[in-house]
N, C-alpha and C positions, 0 to 999 in steps of 0.2 A: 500810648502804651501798646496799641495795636502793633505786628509786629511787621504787619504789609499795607501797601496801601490798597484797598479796595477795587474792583473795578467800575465804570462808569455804569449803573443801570439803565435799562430803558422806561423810558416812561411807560407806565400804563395807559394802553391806547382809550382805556375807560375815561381817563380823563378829559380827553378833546373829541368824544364820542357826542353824536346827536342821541333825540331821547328815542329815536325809532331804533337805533341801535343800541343800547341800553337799555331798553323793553325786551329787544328778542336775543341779549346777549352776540349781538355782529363782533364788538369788538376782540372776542375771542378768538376769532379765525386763525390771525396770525401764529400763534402758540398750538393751534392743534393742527396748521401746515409744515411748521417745526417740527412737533410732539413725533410727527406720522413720519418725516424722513431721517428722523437720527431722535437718539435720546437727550433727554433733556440733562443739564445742569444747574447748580447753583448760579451762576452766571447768564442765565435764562432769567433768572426772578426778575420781574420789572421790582422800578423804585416803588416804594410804597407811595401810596394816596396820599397827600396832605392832613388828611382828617383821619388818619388810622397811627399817624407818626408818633410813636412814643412817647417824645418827645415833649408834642399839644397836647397828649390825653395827660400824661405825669404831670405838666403845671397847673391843667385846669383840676385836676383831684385836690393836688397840692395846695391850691391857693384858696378855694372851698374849705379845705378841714384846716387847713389855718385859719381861717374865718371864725369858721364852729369853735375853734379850739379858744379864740378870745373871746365868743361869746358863753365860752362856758356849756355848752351845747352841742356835743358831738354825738352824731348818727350816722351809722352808714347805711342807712335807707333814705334819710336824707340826703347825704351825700351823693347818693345814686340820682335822688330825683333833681337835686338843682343839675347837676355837670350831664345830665341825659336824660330826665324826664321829658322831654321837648319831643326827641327823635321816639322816643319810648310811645308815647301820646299818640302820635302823628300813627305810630304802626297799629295803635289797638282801632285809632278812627279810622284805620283802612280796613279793618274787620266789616264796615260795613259792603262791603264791595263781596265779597263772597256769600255774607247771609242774603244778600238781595237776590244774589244769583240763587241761590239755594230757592227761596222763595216761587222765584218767577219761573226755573227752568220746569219743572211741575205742566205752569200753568201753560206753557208755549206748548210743554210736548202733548198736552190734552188737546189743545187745540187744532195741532198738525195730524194725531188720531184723527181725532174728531172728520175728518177730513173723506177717510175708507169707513166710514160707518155708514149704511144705508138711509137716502134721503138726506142726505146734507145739504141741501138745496141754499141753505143759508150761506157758503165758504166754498168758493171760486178757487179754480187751481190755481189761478195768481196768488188768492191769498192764501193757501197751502205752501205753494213758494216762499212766499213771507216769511212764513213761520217755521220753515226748513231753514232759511238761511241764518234767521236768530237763534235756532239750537246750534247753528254750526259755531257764527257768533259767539255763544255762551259758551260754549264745549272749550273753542279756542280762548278765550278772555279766561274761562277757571282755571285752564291750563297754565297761561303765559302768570297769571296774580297769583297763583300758589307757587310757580317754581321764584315767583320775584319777590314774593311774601319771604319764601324760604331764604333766598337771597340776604334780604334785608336784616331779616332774623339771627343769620348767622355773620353778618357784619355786625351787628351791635354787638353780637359776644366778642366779637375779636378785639371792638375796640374796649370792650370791659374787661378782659384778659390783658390787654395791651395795658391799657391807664392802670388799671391797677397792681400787675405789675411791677410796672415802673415806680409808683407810688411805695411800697413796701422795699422794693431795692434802695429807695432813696431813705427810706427812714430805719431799713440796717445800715447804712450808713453812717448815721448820728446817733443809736444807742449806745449804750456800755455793750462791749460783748460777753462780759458773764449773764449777762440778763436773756441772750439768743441761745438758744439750740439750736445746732444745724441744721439737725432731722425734723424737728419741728416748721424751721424754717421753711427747708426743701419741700416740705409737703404743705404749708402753707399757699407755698408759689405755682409749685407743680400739679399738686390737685385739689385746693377748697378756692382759689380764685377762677382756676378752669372749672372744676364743677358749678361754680357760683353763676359766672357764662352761661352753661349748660341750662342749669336749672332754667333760668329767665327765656332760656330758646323755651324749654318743654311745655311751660306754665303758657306763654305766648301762642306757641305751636296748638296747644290743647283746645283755643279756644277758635279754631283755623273756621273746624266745620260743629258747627252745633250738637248735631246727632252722635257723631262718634264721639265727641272730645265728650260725650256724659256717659258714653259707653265705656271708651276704651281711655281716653285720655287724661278725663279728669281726674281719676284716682291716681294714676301718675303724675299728676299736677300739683296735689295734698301732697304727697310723699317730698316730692320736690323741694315747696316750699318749705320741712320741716327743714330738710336739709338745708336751704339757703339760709334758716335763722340760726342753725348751728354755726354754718359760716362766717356769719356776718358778727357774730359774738367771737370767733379765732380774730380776723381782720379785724374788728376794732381794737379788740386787745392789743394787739401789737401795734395800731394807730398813735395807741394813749401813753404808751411806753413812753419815758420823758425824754425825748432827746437830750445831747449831750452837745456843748457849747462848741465851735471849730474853735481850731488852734489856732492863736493871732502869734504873729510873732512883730517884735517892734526891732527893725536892725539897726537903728541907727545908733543904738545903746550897746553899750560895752555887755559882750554875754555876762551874767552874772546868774547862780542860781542863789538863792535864801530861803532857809525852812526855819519856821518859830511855829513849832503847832504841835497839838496829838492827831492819831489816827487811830477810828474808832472803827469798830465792827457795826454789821446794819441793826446791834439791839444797844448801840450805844456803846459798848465798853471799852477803855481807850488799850489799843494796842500794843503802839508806840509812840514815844513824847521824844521832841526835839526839839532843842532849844538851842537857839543862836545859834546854827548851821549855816556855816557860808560855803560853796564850793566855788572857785576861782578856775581860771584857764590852767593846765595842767591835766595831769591822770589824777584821777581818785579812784581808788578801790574800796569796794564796799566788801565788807567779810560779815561772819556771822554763823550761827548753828542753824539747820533745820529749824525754820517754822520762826527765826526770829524777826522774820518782815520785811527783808531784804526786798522780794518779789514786791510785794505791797507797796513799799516804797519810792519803788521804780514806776509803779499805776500813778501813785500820785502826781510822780514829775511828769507824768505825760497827761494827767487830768485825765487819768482812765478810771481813778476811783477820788469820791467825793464825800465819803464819810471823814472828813476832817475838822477839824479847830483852830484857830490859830490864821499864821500867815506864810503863803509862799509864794514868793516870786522866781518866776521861770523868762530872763529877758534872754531873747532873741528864738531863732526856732531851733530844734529840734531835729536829730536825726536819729532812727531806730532799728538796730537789730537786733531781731529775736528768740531767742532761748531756741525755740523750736523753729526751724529755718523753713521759711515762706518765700516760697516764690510764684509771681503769677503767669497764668498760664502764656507765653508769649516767648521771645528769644533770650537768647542770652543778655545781647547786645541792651534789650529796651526793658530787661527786670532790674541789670547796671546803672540805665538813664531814671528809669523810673520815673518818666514823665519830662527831666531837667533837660535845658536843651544840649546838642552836640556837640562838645570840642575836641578835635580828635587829641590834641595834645596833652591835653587835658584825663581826656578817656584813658589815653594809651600809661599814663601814669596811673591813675588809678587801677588798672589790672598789672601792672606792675609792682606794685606797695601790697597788694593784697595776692601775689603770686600767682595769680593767674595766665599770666602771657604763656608759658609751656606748657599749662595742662589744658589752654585753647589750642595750642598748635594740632593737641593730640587727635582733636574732633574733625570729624571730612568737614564739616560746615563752620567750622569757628564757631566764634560771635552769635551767627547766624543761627547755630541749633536750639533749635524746638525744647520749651520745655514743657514738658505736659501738667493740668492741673495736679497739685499739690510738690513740680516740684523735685528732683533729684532726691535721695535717701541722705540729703546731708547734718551736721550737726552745727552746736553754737560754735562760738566765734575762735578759740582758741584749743576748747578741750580736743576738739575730734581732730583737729592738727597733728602729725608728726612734730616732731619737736625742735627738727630745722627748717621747717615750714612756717610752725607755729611764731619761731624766733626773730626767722624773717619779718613775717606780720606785723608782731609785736614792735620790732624796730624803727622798720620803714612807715609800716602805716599808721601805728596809733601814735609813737612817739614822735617821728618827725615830718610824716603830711598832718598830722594832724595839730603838730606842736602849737599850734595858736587861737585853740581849740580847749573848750571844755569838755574832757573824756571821762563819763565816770563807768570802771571797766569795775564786771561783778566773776572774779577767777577763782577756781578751785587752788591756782598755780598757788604757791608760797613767792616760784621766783618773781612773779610777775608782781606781786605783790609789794615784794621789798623795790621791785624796780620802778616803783608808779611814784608822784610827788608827794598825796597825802592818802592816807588809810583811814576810812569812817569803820570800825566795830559796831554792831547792832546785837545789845544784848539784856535778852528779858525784858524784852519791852521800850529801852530806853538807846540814848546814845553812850556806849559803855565809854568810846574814847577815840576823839580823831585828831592822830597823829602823822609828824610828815615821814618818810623812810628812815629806817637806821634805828627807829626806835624797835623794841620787844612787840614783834604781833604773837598774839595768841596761839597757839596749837592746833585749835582747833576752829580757828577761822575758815571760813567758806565762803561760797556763795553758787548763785544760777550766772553762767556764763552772758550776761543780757551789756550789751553795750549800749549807753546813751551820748550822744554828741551834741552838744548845744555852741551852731556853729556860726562863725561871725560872718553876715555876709558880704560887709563891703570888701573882705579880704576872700577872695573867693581862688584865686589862684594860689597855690602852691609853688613856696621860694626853691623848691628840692627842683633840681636841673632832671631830664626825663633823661640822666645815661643808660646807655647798653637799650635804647629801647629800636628796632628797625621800624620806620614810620611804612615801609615797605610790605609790612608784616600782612603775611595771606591768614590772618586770621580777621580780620576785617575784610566783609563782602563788600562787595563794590555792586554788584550786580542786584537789580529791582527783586525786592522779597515779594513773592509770589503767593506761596506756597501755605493749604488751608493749615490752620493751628488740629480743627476738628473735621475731623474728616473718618470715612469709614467706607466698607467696598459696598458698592450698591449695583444690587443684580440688575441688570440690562432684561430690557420687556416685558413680558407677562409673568404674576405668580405662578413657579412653573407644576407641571399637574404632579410632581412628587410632594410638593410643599403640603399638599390635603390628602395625598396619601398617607405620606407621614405621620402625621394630624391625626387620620382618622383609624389609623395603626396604633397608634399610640393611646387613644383613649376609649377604641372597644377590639382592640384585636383584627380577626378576619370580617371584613367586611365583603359584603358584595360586590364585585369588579364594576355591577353595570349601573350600582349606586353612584359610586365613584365619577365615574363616566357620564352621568346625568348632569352633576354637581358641578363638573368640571366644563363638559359644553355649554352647558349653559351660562354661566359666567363668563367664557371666552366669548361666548356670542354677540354678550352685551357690553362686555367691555372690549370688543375686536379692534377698536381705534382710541377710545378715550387711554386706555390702558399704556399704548405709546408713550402719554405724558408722563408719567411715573413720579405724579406728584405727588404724591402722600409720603414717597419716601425722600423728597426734598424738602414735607415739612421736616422730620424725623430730623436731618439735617442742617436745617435753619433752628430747630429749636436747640439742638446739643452746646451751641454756644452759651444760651442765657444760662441753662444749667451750669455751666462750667463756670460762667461768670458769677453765679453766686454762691457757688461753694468754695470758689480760690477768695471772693471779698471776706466772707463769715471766718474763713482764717486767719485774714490778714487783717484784719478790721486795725489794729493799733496802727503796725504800719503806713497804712493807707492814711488813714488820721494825723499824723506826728511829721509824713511826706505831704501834707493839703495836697493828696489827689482825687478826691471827692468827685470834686466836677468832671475830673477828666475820666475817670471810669462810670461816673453818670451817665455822662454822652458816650461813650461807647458800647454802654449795657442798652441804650436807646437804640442805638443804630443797631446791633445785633438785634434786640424787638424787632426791629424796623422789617429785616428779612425774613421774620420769623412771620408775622402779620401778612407779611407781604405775599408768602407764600402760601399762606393757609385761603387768605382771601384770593388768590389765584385757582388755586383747584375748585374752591368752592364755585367761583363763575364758571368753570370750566364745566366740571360736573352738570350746572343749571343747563347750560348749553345743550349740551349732550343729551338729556331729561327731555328738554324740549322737539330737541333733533328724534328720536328714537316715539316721541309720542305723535311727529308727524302722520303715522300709518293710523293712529286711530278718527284724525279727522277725513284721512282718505277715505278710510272706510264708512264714516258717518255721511259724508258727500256723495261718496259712492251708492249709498242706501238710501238717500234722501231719493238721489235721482232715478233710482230704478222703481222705487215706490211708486213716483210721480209718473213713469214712463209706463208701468202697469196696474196705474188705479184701479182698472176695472177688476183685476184680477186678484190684489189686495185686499186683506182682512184685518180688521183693527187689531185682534189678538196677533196677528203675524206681525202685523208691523210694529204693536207695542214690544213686545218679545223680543226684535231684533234690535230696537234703538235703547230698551231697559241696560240688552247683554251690550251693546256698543261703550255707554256710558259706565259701567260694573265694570270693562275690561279697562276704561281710562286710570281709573282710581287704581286696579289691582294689579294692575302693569307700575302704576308708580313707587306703590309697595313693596310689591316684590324687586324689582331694581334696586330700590334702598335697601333691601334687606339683602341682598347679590353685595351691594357697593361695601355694606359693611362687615360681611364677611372676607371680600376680599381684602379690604386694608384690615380686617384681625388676621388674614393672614398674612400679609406684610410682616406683622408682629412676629407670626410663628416662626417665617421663611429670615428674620433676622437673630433669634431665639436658633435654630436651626445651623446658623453660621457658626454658632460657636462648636456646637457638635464633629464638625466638619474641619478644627484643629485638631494638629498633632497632640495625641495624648502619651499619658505616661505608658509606662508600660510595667502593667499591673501584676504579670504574670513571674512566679516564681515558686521556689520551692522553701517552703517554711519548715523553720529545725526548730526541734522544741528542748526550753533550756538555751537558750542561747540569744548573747556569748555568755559561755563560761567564763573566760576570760578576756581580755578587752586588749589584744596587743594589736594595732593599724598597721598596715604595710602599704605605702603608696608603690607603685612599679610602672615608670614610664607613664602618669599623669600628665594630660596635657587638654585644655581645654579653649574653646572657641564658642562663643556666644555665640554667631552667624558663621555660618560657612564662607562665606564671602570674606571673615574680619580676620585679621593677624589673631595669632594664639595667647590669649591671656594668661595661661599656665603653661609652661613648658618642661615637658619631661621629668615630671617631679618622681626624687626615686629620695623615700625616706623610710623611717620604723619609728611607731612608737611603744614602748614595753609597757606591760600589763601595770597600770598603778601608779605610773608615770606622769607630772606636771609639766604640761608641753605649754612656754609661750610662744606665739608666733608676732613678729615684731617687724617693721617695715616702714617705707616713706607711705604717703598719703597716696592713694591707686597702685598700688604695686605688686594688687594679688593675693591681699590676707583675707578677703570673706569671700572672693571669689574660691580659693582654698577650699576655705571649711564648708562652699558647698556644696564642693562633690561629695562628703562623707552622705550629706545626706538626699546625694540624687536630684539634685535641685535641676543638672541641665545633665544632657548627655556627653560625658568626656572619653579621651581614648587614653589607654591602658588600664589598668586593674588596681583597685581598691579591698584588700583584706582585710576583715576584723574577724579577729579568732580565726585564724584561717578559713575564710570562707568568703568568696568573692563578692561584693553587694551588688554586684548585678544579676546574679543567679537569686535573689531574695525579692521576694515582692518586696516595693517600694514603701506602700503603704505597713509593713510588719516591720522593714529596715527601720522607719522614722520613729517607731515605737520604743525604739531601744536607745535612744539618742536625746535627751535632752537639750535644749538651748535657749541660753537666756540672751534677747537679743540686745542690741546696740542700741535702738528705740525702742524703750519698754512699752508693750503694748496691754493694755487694760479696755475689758469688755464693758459695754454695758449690763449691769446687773451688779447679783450680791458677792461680797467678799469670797463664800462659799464656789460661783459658779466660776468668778475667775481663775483660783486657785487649783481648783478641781472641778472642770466644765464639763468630765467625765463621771462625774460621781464614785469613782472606785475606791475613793479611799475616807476611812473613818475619821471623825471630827478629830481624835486624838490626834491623828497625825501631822492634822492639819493646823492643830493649835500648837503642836510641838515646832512645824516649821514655822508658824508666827514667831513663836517668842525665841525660836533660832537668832530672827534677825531682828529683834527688839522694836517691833512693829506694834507697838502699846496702845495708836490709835483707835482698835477697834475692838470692839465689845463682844458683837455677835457676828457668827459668822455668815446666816442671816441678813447682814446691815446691807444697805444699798451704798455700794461702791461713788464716791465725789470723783465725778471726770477731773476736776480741776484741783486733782493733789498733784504735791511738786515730783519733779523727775525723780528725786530720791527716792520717795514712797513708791512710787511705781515701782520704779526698776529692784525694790527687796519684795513685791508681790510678786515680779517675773523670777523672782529668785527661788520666792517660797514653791514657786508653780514646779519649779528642778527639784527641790529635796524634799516633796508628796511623790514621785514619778519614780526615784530610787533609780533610774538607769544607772547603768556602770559606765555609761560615756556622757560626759557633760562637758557644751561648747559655752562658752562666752565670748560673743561678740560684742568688746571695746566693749562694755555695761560698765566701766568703770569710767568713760571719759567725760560725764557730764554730771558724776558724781560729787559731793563732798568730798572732804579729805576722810571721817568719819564714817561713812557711807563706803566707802572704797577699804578702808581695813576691814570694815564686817564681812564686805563680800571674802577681802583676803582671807578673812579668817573661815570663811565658810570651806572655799578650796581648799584651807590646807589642812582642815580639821575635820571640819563634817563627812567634805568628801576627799578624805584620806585613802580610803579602800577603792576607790573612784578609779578612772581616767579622764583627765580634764585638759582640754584643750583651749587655751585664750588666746584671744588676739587684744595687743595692748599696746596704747600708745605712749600711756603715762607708765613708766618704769621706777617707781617707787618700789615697789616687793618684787623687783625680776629674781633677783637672789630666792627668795622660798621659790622656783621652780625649777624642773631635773634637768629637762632639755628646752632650749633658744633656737628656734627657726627665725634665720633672718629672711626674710624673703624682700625682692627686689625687681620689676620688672616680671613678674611670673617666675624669674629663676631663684629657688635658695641658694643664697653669697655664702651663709655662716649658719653652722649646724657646730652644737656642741654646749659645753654647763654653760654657766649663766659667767661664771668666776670668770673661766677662761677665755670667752671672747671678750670681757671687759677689760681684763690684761691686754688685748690683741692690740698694738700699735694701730691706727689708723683705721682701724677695724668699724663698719659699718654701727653695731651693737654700742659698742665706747663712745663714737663720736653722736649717738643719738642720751644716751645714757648723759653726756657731760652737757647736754642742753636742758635738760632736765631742771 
């Protein structure tokens, strides 16, 4: 699925390192002779270490709470302690190595005293020497065991962040996805597994040095722990969640599906009953009203829901597209493949049948372009098509690549309907009637655009010959994909001293210049070389992937399932870990290094004192000599503190200085002059409109010179990319375009943006619903009274909800939404209301209400649509045909349907 192939890392020279250089961190050199002559990249990361690989920590979690799990016996403190109590152990009996020193250094430095005290006749300057060179000894040994302490310390979090992880990736995997929240998720992964790391460093760390860790540390130790049993109760819960069985698919059987069963809710009550349900190779269309189970139905066929009775067989596998269009983060070309292997002839037909080959030409990169997590703003399978787009589809792809195929297509169309081989109806719960074409289908049949294909595989080729296709075609790279998916601008050298300016501007105002100036040399001073490396923001880097990979899986979850690509985005969320670990566990030796390197002057200095003591004993006072070897040893310790507290101020500012980047985009521009009362009346004037995303790109709108009059039902109508919501977004200043836009005579660019938007309603294409209550989606401004808000409910026969009050279900169907995006227009009252295609993924029933909304509610209105399904084009005043950026046909609806040959006619007669 990857969309390049990787490049070769280097090995970590820690690997094939001796232990002398592995005590004092030598292996690091190479990286900070680098760091210091150029900056670093992602391509610097060595390979990760064997024992930090994803990978080994994911099966050994794995193969332990599958253990637990059949003995009925799951902990994850147990779990903790078989997969790492070992390495865990091994660090706390290394505690003993610093309390000894603690112990002894005491007794050495009395001794070496003991030395300038009069009458010491008993302790020879040799043996004074002694006991100088074992405090140097000691000084050097607590220095090198605490920064290797620390070392160790923060490899076992990484590899407990790592395994674990991996662990919780793989068991979103195999849940139901109603059962996951994303957000839950996300923070699951992102902060109670890294905190859970964290905690085990602090709880660890606290018990370093005896004296402080009861002063300072172990009350952050308690704390700690409370937090880690919070956690461990989030992580087991979602351990225990039952997985859900892989898809087996058997090919060597004729596809066939069969349903004899009811479908029950999770408190038992049967939903829907089907009885002797056969589907055969062919189209089936599934219809039905709002809420009759159609959706549900289709979870079933994929074994996405298990509240059933009965019997169903599903033979061979499964292909799935869905309702709401998923794509993962990667190319064009490998979201196509989706794992399967290459045939270009093969390929080059399939973007052929599904009309792709000239809306890749259109891209600089083909194939090749990037698509970012969650995806292009596209819609299902048929509705959000033009209608000789759509027709094509219909023909080529479902009906004749797929002809030897089990298609069951769920369409809003009627025509598609009559055009499929058998018709299931689902109504009130039962199978009202499955008929082949040509019979009476109901009125008010519907459904969710969701295609399922259950495909045979020993016939895996396509009998349809690949004409009109050039195998020639520059839409297929030929050239090594390189090129990062995540990627982001990373400041070259040091945090620069505006970034704490900033900073420190921002949360007290005028600060002292020479504060400033303290804060900042000294941080430069200490990090004058390590800083070169700019690893913290190579982790920032390395970690954007895993993120991105678990929020494109929790959307695609069915997909992913239905395609058995489990394993293959397993191992791929592994090897992202991989350089995620890989780099974290880099800086972290680096840093040790440098710790080490920078506390060199303290044993110079203790050597240096040792030896001048000895060279003027005579002159020597106990008190003088305790005093300067107490402050020598006080400066070890608060040199190492204060560095760590330097270190991790600078990587918070790392934070601010990419917090800060965003500031440093073009903004809108805020400024204008606000008319009160206004518009009076709602008449548009476009004049010489013409728009360009990038200054570099050809113009997506060109020259648009049109009027709309005050009260006026404008559709706007068009092939698939041809300029219809790029349109409707200059009304509301979405990007910057050239020439002038009038409402009520009044330019909107002379209007602040933010006052212009307030006057404009839009109900968009993708109905979008907040988290929260029916009240804050509706009205998330509060300005309007319950009245009117219940008056727009029962506008649009939204009966579902009781109070307004009620906590909003994310997982209502696209209809229910997109009449809440509706309700959200007629609380707002504007005199300009946009509809973006909000009908094309609707019902049939769902689609006249809104009609009925435009021509009645907002009668008094100005309404602008963009529409692809032309059922009601007749109830509107004026028909923008738009094409390419330019309007072809302007004028009634009557009149261009009469127009021979006419763009509006020939989309109208596919219909």
């Amino acid at each position: 699925m990857d969309h390049y192939t990787p490049n070769k890392q280097s090995t970590n020279p820690e690997k094939n390192s001796n232990w002398f250089s592995n005590l004092f961190f030598l292996y690091t050199k190479d990286i900070f002779i680098k760091g210091y002559k150029t900056d670093l990249t992602q391509n610097d990361i060595y390979e990760v270490l064997p024992e930090h690989k994803s990978e080994t920590l994911g099966d050994k979690l794995e193969n332990e709470w599958k253990t637990q799990i059949d003995e009925n016996k799951t902990s994850i403190p147990r779990l903790l302690w078989k997969c790492f109590g070992r390495q865990y152990l091994l660090i706390l009996i290394s505690l003993v190595i610093p309390v000894t020193l603690t112990l002894t250094q005491p007794k050495i430095l009395k001794k070496f005293i003991s030395y300038f005290t009069p009458g010491h006749n008993n302790l020879s300057k040799t043996d004074a020497s002694l006991y100088g060179v074992l405090l140097i000894v000691v000084m050097v040994t607590r220095r090198v065991y605490q920064l290797n302490f620390h070392l160790r310390l923060t490899e076992f979090a990484i590899k407990l962040r790592t395994g674990f992880t991996s662990l919780i990736y793989r068991q979103v995997l195999k849940i139901n996805p109603t059962l996951v929240e994303n957000g839950k998720m996300i923070n699951l992964i992102t902060r109670d597994i890294q905190s859970n790391a964290g905690t085990l460093f602090v709880i660890m760390n606290s018990l370093t040095f005896v004296s402080q860790g009861i002063k300072i540390n172990f009350p952050v130790a308690i704390h700690a722990m409370a937090t880690m049993i919070a956690v461990f109760k989030r992580i087991g819960h979602t351990l225990r969640i039952k997985s859900e069985e892989s898809y087996v698919a058997d090919s060597n059987l004729s596809p066939t599906i069969n349903l004899n069963l009811k479908i029950h809710t999770a408190h038992n009550d049967t939903i829907i009953t089907l009885e002797m349900c056969n589907i055969v190779r062919g189209i089936t269309a599934v219809t039905g009203h709002i809420g009759s189970g159609k959706s549900l139905l289709l979870k079933v066929l994929t074994k996405e829901y298990k509240h059933i009775e009965g019997d169903l067989e599903v033979v061979d596998s499964i292909s799935y597209a869905s309702q709401e269009p998923w794509l993962f983060p990667s190319t064009i070309k490998h979201n196509i493949l989706f794992g399967s292997s290459y045939d270009e002839n093969r390929y080059l037909e399939v973007l052929r049948v599904c009309a792709l080959l000239e809306e890749l030409r259109l891209l600089t990169d083909g194939d090749s372009s990037i698509v970012t997590d969650g995806g292009a703003n596209l819609n299902d399978c048929l509705a959000s098509l033009d209608a000789i787009v759509a027709d094509f589809v219909f023909e080529q792809c479902i009906k004749r690549f797929l002809k030897d195929k089990i298609v069951i297509l769920a369409t809003s169309s009627i025509k598609y309907v009559n055009r499929s081989d058998k018709v299931i109806t689902l109504e009130n719960g039962t199978l009202e009637n499955s008929h082949p074409i040509n019979s009476e289908i109901p009125k008010n049949a519907d459904t969710k655009s969701i295609k399922y294909i259950a495909r045979d595989k020993a016939k895996s080729e396509t009998d349809e010959s690949s004409e009109n296709i050039n195998h020639d075609t520059p839409l297929i790279k030929k050239t090594k994909e390189t090129r990062e998916l995540y990627t982001e601008t990373k400041v070259q050298g040091k945090v620069h001293f505006n970034v704490y300016k900033k900073y420190i501007e921002v949360n007290g105002g005028l600060v002292k210049i020479v504060l400033i100036l303290l804060i900042t040399g000294v941080i430069q001073f200490l990090k004058s070389s390590i800083n070169k490396m700019e690893s913290d923001c190579l982790i920032m880097l390395a970690r954007s992937p895993v993120i991105g990979y678990i929020n494109a899986t929790l959307d695609g979850l069915t997909t992913i399932r239905t395609s058995r690509m489990e394993n293959t985005l397993r191992k791929e969320f592994d090897r992202h870990q991989d350089l995620y670990a890989s780099s974290s566990y880099m800086y972290t030796c680096c840093e040790k290094a440098y710790l080490l390197l920078i506390g060199a002057d303290q044993i110079i200095l203790l050597i240096f004192a040792i030896i001048l003591f000895l060279g003027l004993d005579e002159k020597m006072t106990t008190g003088k000599v305790g005093l300067v070897l107490s402050q020598i040893f006080s400066l070890t310790t608060a040199q190492l503190v204060f560095y760590c507290m330097m270190t991790r101020l600078e990587n918070r500012m790392i934070t601010v200085e990419r917090v800060l980047e965003y500031t440093k985009q073009k903004q809108e521009n805020k400024g204008g002059l606000v008319i009160e009362h206004w518009p009076k009346g709602c008449e548009i004037r476009f004049k010489d409109v013409s728009l360009s995303y990038k200054s570099d790109q050809d113009h997506v709108l060109k020259h648009l010179n049109f009027a709309i009059k005050n009260k006026e039902k404008v559709a706007i109508v068009g092939r698939t990319g041809s300029g219809k919501t790029s349109l409707i977004s200059t009304l509301v200043r979405l990007y910057d375009f050239e020439g002038n836009i009038f409402i009520d005579n009044v330019d909107i660019k002379t209007l602040p943006v933010d006052f212009l938007r307030t006057k404009i309603s839009v109900v968009p294409q993708e109905p979008t619903i907040f988290s929260g209550t029916l009240r804050e989606n509706i009205d998330p401004t509060r300005q309007h009274s319950d009245d009117d808000i219940w008056k727009a409910i029962s506008t649009v026969n939204l009966s579902l909800f009781q109070n307004l009050d009620e906590k909003i279900d994310m997982n209502l169907s696209i209809c229910q939404k997109q009449l809440i995006c509706v309700c959200r227009a007629l609380v707002q009252r504007n005199k300009i209301v946009i509809f973006d295609e909000c009908n094309a993924t609707v019902d049939n029933d769902t689609e006249a209400l809104i009609q009925k909304v435009i021509s009645e509610i907002f009668a008094e209105y100005t309404v602008i649509a963009i529409m692809h399904k032309l059922r009601y084009i007749l109830d509107f005043d004026l028909v923008l045909v738009v094409d390419k950026g330019v309007i072809i046909e302007s004028g009634d609806p009557a009149s261009l349907l009469k127009k021979k040959n006419g763009m509006l006619s020939n989309l109208f007669e596919r219909q």
